[in-house]
Backbone as ProteinMPNN parsed JSONL, in Angstrom:
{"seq_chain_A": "XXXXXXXXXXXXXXXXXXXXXXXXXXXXXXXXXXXXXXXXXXXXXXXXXXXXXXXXXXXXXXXXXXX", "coords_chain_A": {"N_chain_A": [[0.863, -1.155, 0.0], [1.028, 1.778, 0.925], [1.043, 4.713, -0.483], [0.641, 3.281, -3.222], [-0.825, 1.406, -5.532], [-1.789, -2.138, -5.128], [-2.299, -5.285, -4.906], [-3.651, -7.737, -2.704], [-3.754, -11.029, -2.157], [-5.503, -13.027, -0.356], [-7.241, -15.572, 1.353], [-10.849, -16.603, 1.366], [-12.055, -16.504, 4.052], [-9.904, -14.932, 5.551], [-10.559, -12.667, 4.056], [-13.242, -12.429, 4.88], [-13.283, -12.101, 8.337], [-11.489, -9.797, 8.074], [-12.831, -8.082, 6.962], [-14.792, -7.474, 8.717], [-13.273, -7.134, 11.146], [-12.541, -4.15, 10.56], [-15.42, -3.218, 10.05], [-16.523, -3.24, 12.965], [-14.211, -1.621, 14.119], [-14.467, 0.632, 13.195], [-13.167, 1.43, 10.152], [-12.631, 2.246, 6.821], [-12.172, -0.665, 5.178], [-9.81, -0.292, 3.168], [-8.461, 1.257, 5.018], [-7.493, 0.128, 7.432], [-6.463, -1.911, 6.292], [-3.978, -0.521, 5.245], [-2.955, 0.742, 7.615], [-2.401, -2.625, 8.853], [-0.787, -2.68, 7.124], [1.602, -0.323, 7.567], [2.771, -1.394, 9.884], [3.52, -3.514, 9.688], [6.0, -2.37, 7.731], [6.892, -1.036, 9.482], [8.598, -3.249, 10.914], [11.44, -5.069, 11.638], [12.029, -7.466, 9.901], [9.969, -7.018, 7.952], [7.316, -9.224, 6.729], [5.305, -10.73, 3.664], [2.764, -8.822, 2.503], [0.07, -9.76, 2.351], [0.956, -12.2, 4.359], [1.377, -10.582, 6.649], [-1.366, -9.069, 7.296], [-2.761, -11.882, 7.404], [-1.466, -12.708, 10.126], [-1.438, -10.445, 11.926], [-4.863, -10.424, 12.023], [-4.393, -12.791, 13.255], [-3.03, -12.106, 15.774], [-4.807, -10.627, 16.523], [-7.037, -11.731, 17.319], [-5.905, -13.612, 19.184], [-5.367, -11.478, 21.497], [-8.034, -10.712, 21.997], [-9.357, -12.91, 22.889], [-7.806, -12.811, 25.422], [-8.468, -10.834, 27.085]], "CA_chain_A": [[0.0, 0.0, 0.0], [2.48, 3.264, 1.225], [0.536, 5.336, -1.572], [0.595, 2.72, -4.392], [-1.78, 0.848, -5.776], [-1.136, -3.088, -4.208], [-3.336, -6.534, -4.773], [-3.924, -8.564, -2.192], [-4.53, -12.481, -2.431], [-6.186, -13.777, 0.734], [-8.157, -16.702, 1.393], [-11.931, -15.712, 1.644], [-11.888, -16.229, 5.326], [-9.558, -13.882, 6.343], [-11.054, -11.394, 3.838], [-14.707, -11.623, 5.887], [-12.541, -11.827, 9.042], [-10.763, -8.438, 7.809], [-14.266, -6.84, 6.832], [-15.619, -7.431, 10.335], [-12.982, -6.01, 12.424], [-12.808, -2.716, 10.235], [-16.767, -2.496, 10.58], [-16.274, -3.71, 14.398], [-13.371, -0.549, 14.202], [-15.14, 1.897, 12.389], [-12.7, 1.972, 9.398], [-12.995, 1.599, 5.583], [-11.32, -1.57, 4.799], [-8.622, 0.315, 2.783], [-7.899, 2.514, 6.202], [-7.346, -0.796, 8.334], [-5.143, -2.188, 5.821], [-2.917, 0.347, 5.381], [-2.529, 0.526, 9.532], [-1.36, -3.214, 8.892], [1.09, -2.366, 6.095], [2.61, 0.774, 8.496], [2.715, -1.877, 10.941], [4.723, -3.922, 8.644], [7.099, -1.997, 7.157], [7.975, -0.688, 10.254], [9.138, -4.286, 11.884], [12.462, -5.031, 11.531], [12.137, -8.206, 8.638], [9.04, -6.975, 7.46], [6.524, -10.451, 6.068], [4.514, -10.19, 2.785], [1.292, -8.03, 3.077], [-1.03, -10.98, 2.769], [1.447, -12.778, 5.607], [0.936, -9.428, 7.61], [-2.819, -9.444, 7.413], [-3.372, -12.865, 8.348], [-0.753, -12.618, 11.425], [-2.395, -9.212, 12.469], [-5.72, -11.208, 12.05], [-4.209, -13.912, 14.666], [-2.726, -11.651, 16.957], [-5.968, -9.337, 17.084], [-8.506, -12.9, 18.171], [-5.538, -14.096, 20.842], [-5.497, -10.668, 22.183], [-9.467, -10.935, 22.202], [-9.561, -14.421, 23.972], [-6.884, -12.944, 26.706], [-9.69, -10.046, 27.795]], "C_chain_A": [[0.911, 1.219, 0.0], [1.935, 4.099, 0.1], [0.438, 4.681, -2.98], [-0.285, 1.559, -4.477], [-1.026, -1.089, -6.113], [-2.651, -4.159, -4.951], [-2.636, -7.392, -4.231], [-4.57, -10.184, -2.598], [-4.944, -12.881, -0.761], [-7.805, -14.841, 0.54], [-9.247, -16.268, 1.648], [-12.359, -15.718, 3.661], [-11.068, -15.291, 6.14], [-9.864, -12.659, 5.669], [-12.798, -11.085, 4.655], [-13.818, -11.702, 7.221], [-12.077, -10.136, 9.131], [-11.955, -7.207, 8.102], [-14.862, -6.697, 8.315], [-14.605, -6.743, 11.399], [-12.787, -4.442, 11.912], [-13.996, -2.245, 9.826], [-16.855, -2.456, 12.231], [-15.087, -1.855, 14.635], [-13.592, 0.78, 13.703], [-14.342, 2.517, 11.548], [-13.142, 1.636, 7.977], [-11.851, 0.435, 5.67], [-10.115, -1.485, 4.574], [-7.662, 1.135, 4.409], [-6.804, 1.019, 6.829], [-5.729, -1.901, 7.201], [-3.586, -1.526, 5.529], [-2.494, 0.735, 6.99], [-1.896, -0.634, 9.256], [-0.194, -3.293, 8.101], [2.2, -1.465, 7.008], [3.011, -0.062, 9.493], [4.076, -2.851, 10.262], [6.093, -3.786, 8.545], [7.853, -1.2, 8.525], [8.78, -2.244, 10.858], [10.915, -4.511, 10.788], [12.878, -6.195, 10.522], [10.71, -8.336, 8.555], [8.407, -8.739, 6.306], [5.768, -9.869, 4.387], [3.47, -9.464, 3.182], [0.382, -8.725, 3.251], [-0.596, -11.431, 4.531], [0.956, -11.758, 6.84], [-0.459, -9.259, 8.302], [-3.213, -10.754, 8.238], [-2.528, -12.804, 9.866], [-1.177, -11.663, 12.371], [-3.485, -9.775, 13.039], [-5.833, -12.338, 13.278], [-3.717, -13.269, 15.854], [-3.899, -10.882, 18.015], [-6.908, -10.846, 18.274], [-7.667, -13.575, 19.307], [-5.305, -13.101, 21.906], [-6.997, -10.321, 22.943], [-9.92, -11.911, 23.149], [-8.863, -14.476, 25.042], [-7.836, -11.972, 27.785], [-10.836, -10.48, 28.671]], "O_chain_A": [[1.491, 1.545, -1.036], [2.945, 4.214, -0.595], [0.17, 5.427, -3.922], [-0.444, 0.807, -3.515], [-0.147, -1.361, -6.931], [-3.722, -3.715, -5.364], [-1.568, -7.872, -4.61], [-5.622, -10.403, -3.199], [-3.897, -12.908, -0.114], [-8.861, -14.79, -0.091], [-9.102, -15.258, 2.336], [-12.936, -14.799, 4.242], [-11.437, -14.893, 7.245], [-9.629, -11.599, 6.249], [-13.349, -10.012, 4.902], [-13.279, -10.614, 7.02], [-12.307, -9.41, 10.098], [-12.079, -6.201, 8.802], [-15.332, -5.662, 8.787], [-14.973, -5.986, 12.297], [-12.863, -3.542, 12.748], [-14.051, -1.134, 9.299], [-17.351, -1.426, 12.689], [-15.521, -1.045, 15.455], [-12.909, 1.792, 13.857], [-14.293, 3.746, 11.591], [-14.008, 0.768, 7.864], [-10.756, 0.654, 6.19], [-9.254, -2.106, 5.196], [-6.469, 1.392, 4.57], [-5.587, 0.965, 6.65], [-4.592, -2.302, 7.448], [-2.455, -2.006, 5.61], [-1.311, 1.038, 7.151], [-0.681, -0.436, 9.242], [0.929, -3.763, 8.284], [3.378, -1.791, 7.149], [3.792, 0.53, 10.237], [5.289, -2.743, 10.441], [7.026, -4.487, 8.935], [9.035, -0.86, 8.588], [9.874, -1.946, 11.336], [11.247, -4.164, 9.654], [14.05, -6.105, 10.156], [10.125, -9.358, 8.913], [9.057, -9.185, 5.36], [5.768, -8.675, 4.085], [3.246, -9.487, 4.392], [-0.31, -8.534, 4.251], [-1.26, -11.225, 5.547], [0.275, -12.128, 7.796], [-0.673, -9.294, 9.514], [-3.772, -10.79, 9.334], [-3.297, -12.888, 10.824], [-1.292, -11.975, 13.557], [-3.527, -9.841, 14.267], [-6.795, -12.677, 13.967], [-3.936, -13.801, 16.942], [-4.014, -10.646, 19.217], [-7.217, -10.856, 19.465], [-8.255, -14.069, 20.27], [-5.074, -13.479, 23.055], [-7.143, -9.838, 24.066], [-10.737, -11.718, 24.049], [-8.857, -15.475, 25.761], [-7.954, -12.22, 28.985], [-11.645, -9.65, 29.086]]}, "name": "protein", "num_of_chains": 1, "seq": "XXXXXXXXXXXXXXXXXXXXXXXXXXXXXXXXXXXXXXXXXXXXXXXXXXXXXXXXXXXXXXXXXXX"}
């Protein structure tokens, strides 16, 4: 993403997954992905953007199930 125009492949489960926590977050889709790309590219051996997404995706529901 970073201002350029990006396609995503994800499995259709983590794209309704995705859609639900950026209606659950009150962002557009595009917003929430670009938060996990910045999230990304800052780590120190940045993953693919798909990889990013789904790992985001797993960190967000074991942070959920620790509440």
């Amino acid at each position: 993403m970073a201002g350029h125009k990006t396609s995503i492949s994800l499995e259709p489960l983590f794209w309704d997954w995705l859609r639900r926590v950026a209606e659950a977050e009150g962002l557009p889709l595009n917003a929430l992905v670009a938060r996990i790309d910045a999230e990304r590219i800052a780590s120190p051996t940045p993953p693919g953007l798909a990889g990013a997404i789904r790992l985001w995706l797993a960190a967000c529901a074991l942070e959920r199930d620790r509440l």
